[in-house]
N, C-alpha and C positions, 0 to 999 in steps of 0.2 A: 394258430400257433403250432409251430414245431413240436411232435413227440418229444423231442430231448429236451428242449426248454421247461415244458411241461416236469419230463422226468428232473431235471437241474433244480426245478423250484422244488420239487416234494425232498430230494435229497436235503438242501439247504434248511427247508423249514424242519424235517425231522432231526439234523445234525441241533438245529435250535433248539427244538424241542427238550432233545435228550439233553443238552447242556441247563434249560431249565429245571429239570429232573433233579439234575445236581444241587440246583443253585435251593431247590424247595427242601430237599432233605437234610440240609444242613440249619436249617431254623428258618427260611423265609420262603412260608408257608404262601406267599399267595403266587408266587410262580409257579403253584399247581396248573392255573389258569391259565396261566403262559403255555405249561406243558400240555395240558389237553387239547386249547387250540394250537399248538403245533402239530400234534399227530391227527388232528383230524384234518387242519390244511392238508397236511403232508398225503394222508391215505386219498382227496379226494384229487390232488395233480397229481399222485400216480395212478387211479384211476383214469383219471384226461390224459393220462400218455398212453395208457393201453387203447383209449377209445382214438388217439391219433395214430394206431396202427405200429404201434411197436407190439413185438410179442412178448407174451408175459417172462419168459427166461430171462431174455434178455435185459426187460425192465425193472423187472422186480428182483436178479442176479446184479444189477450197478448198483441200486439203488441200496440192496443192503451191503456191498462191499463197500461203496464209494463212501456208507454213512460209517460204518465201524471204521474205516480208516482214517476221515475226515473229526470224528467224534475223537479218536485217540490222541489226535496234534491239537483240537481246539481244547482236552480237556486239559494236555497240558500247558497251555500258552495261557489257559484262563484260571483252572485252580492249582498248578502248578504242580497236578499228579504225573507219574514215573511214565517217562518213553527211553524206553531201552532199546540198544540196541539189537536186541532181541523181536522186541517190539516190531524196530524199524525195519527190520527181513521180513516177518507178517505182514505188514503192509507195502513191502514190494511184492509179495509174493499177493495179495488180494489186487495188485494192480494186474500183474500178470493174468490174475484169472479174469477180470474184468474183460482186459483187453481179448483175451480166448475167446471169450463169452459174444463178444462181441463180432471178431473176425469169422464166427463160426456160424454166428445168425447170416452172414452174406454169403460162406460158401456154397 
């Protein structure tokens, strides 16, 4: 399996994670379970992307912009907290760094 695949699945599972986080502090406590095995999927597919040869800048630089940015749209679509447009320049602007982040591991 592909390093980014790898990294796509630990992004997706931690954006999960943190949305269970939510879902357990507000009274429904057994989505702890949810949340802890998310982050522990999550930490061990990004481990298997580093061991597929991505470098850790690079992987572990997507994986937390791509989740804070991905975590901000899913929080609001799901518990319908504030995306401002405020908001929505920080996460152009984590895209941007992303993408740096990345064109810079090739140069």
């Amino acid at each position: 399996m592909n390093g980014y695949l790898f990294l796509a699945a630990a992004i997706l599972t931690e954006v999960s994670a943190t949305l269970a986080l939510r879902a357990a502090v507000t009274g429904r406590r057994a989505w702890y379970v949810v949340t802890g095995a998310g982050y522990l999927a999550s930490m061990t597919l990004l481990s298997l992307s580093l061991a597929a040869g991505l470098p850790l800048g690079v992987a572990y630089g997507i994986w937390t912009a791509t989740g804070v940015a991905l975590t901000a749209v899913a929080s609001r679509l799901v518990f319908g907290e504030p995306l401002t447009p405020m908001m929505g320049g920080g996460i152009a602007l984590i895209a941007s760094g992303v993408l740096l982040i990345e064109l810079g591991a090739h140069a």
